[in-house]
PASEBA-1860 file (N, C-alpha, C; in nm, 3 decimals):
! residues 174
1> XXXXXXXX> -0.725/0.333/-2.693/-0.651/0.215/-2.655/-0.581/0.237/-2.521 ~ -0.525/0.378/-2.496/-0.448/0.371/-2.365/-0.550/0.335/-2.247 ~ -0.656/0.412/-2.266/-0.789/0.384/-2.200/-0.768/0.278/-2.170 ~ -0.803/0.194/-2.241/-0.864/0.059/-2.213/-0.737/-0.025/-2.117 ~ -0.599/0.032/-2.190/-0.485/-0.077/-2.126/-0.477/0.039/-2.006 ~ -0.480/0.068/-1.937/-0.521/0.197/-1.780/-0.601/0.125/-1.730 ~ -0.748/0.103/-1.785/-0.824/-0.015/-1.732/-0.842/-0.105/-1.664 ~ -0.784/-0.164/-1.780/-0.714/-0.348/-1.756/-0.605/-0.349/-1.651
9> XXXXXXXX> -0.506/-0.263/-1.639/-0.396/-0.297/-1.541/-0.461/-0.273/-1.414 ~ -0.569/-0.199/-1.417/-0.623/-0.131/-1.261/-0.706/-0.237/-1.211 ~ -0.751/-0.303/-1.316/-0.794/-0.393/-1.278/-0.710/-0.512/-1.207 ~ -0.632/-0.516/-1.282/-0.557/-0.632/-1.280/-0.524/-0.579/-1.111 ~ -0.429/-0.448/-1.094/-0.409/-0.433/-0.950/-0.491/-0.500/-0.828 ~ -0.632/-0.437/-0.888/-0.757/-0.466/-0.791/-0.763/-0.641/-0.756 ~ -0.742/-0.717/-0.851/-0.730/-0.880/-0.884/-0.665/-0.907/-0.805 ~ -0.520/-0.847/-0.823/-0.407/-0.926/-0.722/-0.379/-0.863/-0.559
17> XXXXXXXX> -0.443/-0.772/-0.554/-0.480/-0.745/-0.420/-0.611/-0.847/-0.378 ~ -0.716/-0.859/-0.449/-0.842/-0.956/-0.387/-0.781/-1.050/-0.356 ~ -0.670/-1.131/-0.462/-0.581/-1.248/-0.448/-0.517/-1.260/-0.358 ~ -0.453/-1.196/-0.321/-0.354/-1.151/-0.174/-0.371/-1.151/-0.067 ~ -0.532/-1.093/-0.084/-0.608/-1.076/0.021/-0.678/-1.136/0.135 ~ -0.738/-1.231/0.019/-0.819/-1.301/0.047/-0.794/-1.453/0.146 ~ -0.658/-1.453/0.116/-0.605/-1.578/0.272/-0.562/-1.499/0.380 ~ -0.499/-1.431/0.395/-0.419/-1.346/0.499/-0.554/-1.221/0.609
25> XXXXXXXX> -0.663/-1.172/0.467/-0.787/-1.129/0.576/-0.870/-1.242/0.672 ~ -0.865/-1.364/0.616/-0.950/-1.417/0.726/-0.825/-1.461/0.817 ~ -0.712/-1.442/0.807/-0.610/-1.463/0.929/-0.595/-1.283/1.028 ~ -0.708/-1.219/0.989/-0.691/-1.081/1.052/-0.685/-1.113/1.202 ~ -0.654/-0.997/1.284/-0.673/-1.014/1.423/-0.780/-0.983/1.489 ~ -0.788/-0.991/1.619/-0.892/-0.970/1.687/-0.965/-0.876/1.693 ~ -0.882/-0.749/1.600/-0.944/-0.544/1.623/-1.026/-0.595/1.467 ~ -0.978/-0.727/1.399/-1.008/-0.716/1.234/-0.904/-0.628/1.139
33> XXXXXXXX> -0.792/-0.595/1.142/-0.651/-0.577/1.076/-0.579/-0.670/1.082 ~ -0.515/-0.654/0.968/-0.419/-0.742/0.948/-0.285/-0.636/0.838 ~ -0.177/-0.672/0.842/-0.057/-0.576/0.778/0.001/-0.717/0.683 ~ -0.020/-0.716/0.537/0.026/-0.836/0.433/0.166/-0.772/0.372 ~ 0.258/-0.860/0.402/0.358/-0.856/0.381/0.436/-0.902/0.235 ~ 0.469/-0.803/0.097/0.515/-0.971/0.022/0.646/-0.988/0.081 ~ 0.698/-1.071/0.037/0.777/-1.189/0.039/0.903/-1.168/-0.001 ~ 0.954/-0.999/0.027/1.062/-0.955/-0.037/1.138/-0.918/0.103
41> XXXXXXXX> 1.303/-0.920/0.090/1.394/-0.895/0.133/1.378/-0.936/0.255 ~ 1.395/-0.866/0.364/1.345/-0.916/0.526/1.239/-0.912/0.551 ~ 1.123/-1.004/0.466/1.005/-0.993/0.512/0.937/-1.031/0.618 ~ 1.037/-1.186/0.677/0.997/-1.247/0.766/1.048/-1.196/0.927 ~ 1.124/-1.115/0.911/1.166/-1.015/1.032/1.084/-0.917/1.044 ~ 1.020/-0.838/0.912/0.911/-0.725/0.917/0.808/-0.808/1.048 ~ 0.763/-0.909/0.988/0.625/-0.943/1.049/0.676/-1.018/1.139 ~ 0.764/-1.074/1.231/0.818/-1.070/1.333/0.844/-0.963/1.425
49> XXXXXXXX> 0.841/-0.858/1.330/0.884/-0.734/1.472/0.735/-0.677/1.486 ~ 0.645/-0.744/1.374/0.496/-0.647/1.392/0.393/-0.717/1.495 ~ 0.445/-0.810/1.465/0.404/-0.956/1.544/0.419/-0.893/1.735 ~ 0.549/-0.932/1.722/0.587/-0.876/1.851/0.524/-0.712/1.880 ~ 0.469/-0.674/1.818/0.398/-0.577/1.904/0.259/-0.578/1.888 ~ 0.219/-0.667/1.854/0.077/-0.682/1.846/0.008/-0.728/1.752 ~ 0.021/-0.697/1.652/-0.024/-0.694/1.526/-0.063/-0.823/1.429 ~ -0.155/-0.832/1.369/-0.108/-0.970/1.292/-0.056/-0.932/1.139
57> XXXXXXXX> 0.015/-0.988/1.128/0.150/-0.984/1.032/0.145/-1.095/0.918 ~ 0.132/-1.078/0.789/0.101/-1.214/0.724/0.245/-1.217/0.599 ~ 0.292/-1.317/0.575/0.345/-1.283/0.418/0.337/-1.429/0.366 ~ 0.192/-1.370/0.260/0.210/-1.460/0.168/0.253/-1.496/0.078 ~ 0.263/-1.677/-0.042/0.306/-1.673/-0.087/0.369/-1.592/-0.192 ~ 0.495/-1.627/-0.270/0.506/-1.506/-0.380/0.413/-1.552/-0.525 ~ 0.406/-1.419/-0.568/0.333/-1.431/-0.678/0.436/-1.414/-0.800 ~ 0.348/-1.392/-0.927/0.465/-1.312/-1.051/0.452/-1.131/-1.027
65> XXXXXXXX> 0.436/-1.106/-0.915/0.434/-0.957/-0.905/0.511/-0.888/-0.817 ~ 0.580/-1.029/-0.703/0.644/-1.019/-0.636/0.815/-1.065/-0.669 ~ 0.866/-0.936/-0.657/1.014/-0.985/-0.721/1.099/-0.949/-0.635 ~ 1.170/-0.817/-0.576/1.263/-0.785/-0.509/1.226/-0.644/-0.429 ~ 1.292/-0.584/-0.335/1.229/-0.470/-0.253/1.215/-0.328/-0.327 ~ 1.338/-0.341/-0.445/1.302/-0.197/-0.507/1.182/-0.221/-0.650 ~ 1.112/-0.333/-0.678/1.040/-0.361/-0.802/0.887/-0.346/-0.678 ~ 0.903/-0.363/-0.558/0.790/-0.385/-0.443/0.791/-0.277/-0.322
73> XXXXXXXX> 0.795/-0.162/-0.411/0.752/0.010/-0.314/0.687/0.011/-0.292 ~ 0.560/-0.013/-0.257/0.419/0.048/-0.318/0.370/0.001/-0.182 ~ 0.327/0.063/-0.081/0.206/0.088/-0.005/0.018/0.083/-0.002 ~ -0.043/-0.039/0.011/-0.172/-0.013/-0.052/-0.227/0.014/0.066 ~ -0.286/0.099/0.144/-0.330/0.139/0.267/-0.524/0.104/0.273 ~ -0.525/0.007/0.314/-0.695/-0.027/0.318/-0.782/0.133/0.438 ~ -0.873/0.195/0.395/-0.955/0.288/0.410/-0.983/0.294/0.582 ~ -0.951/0.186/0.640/-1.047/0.186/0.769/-0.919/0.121/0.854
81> XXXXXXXX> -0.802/0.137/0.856/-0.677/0.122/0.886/-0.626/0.227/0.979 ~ -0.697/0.205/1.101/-0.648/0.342/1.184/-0.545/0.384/1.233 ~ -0.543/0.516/1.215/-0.409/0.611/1.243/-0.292/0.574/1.332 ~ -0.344/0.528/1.443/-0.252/0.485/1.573/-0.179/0.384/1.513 ~ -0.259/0.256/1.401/-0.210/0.151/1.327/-0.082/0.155/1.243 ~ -0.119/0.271/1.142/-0.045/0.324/1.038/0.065/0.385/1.110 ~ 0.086/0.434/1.220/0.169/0.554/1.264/0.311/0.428/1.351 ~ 0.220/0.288/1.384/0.317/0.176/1.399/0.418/0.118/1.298
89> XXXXXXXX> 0.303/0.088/1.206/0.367/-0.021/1.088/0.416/0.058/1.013 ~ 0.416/0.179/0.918/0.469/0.261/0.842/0.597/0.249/0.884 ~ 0.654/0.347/0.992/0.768/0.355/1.002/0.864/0.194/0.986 ~ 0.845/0.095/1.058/0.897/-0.008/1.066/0.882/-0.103/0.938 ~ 0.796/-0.011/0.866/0.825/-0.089/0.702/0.922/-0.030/0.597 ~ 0.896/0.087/0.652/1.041/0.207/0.596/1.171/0.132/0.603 ~ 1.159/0.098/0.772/1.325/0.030/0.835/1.339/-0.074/0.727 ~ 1.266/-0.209/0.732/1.262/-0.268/0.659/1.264/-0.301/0.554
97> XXXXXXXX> 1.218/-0.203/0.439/1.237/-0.190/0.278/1.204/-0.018/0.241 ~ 1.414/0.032/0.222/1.415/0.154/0.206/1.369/0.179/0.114 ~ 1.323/0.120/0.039/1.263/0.126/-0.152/1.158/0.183/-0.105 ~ 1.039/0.168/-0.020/0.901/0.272/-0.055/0.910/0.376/-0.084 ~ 0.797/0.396/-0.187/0.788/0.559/-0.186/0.659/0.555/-0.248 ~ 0.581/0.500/-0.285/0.433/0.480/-0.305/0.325/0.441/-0.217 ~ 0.258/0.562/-0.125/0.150/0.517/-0.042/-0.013/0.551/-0.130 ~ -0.079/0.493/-0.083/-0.215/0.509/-0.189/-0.295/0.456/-0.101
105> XXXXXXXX> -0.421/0.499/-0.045/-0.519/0.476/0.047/-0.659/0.409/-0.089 ~ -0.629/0.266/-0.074/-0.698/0.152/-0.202/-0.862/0.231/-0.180 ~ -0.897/0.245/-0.304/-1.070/0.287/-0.328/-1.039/0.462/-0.324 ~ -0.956/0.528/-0.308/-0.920/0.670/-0.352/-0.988/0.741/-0.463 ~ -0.939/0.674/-0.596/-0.996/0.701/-0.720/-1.112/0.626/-0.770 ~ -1.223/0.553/-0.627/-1.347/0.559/-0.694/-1.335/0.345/-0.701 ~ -1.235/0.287/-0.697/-1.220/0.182/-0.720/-1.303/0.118/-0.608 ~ -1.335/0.017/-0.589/-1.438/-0.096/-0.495/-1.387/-0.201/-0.471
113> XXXXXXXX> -1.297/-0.189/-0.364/-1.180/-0.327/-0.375/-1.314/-0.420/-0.224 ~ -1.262/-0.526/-0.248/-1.341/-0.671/-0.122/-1.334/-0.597/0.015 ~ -1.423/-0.593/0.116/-1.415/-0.523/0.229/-1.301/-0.526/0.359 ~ -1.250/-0.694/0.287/-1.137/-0.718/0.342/-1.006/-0.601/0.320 ~ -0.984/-0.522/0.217/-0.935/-0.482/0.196/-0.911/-0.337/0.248 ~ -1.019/-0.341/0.270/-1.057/-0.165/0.381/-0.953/-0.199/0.519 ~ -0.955/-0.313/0.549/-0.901/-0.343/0.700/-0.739/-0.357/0.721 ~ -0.701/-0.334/0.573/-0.552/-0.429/0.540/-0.452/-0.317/0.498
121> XXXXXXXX> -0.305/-0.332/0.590/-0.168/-0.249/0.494/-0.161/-0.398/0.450 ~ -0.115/-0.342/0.295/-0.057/-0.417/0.217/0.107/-0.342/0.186 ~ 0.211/-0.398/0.265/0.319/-0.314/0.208/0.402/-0.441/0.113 ~ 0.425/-0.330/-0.006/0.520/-0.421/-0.098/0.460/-0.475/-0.227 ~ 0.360/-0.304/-0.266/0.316/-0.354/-0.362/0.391/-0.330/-0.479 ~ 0.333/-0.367/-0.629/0.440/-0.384/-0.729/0.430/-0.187/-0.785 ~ 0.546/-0.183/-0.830/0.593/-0.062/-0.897/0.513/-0.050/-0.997 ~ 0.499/-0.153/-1.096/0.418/-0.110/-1.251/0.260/-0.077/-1.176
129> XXXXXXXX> 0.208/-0.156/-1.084/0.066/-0.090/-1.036/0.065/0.051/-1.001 ~ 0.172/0.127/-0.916/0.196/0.226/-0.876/0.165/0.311/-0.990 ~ 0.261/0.288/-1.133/0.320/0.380/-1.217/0.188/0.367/-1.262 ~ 0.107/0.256/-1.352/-0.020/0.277/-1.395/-0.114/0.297/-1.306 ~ -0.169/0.342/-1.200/-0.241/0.436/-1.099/-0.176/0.570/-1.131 ~ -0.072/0.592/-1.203/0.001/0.739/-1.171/0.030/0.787/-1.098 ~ 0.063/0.726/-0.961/0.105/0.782/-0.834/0.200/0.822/-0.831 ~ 0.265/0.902/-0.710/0.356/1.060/-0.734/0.424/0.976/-0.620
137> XXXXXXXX> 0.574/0.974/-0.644/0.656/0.941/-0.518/0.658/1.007/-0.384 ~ 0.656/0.965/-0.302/0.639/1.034/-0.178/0.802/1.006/-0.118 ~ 0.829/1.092/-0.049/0.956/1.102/0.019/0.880/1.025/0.131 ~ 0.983/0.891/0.221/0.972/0.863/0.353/0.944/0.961/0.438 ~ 1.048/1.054/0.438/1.068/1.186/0.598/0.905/1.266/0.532 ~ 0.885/1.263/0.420/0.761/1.361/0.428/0.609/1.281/0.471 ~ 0.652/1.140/0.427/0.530/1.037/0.490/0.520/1.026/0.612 ~ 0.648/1.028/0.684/0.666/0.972/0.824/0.619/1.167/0.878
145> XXXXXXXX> 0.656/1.252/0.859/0.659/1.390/0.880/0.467/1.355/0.885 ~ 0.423/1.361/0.782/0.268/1.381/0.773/0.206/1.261/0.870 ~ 0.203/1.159/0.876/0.201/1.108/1.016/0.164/1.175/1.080 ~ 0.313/1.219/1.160/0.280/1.275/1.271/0.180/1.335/1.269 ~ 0.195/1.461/1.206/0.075/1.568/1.199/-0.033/1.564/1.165 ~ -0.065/1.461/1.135/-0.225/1.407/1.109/-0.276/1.408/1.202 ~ -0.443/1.494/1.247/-0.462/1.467/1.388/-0.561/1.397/1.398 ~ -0.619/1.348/1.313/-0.772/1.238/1.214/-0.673/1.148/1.109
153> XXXXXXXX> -0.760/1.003/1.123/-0.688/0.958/0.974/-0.762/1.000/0.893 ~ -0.872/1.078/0.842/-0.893/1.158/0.738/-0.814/1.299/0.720 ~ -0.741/1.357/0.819/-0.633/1.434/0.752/-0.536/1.370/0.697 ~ -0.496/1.231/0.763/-0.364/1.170/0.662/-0.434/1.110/0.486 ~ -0.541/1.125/0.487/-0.624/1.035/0.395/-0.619/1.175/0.300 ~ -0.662/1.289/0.314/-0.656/1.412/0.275/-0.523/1.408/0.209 ~ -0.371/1.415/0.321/-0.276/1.471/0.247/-0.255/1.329/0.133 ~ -0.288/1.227/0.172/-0.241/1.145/0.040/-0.340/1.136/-0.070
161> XXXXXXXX> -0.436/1.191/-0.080/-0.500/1.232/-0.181/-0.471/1.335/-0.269 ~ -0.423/1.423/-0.174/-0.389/1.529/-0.246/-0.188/1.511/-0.331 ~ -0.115/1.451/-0.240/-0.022/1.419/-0.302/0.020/1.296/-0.385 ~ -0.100/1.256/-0.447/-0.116/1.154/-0.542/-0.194/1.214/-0.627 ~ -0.239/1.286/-0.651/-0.336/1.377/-0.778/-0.243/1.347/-0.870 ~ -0.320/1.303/-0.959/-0.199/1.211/-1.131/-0.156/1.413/-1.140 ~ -0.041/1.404/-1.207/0.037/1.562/-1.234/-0.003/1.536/-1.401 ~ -0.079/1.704/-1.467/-0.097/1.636/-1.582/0.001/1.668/-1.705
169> XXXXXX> -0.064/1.538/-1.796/0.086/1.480/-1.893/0.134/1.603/-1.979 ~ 0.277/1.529/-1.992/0.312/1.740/-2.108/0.276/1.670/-2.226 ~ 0.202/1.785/-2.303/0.202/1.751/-2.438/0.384/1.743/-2.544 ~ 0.395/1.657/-2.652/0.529/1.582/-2.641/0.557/1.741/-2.769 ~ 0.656/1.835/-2.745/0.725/1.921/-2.824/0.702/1.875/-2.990 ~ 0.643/1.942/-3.072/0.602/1.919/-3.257/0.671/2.005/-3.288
END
């Protein structure tokens, strides 16, 4: 049964990212990125300041998944989101909602999200997706730290693979 409800929620993740997705990618920009914003706390200043440097910046409507900045940590980093990209918008989503601490590079564990999705930060995803993916909190200074030092975005793709490896469960004391 846990199986199956692990499943279903991953699915469900995968759903409401296609959902999300799917108006704000054909508003991508001219490189084909786009950075989706939800709809929490200063969102409309986020994508105003991303705006102003280039970027296209979307925040769409809210959903039921979208609630407030600490229920909306979660980082979904589309696969083909290049480094120079990430090394912009990351930090200035930090400024913007101190709550992250969940980055996850989407299709990691094998998943097949819409191709739109390869092209897309999604910052501000929901916490319960995070927790059922099993993802491992990341400290900001160690996200923003690995950044830097990434000298490929497959080394930054590397360290967040490796610091999202589910930690395995304790068996409960008999």
């Amino acid at each position: 049964m846990h199986h199956f409800v692990t499943r279903l929620l991953s699915y469900l993740l995968l759903a409401s990212l296609c959902i999300a997705v799917s108006g704000p990618a054909r508003a991508a920009g001219p490189d084909g990125y786009s950075v989706e914003i939800a709809d929490v706390g200063k969102s409309a200043d986020f994508a105003a300041t991303l705006k102003g440097k280039g970027y296209t910046a979307v925040v769409p409507t809210k959903n039921m998944w979208v609630t407030d900045p600490q229920n909306n940590c979660a980082v979904w980093i589309g696969k083909n989101v290049p480094l120079e990209m990430l090394r912009a918008v990351l930090p200035e989503a930090m400024r913007f909602n101190p709550y992250l601490k969940f980055f996850y590079i989407v299709g990691d564990r094998g998943e097949k999200p819409p191709q739109a999705v390869d092209s897309t930060i999604h910052v501000g995803g929901s916490i319960e997706a995070a927790l059922v993916k099993k993802l491992n909190i990341i400290d900001q200074q160690e996200m923003l730290s690995a950044l830097g030092k990434a000298t490929t975005l497959e080394d930054l793709h590397r360290y967040l693979h490796e610091k999202n490896k589910p930690k395995p469960e304790e068996k409960p004391a008999s």
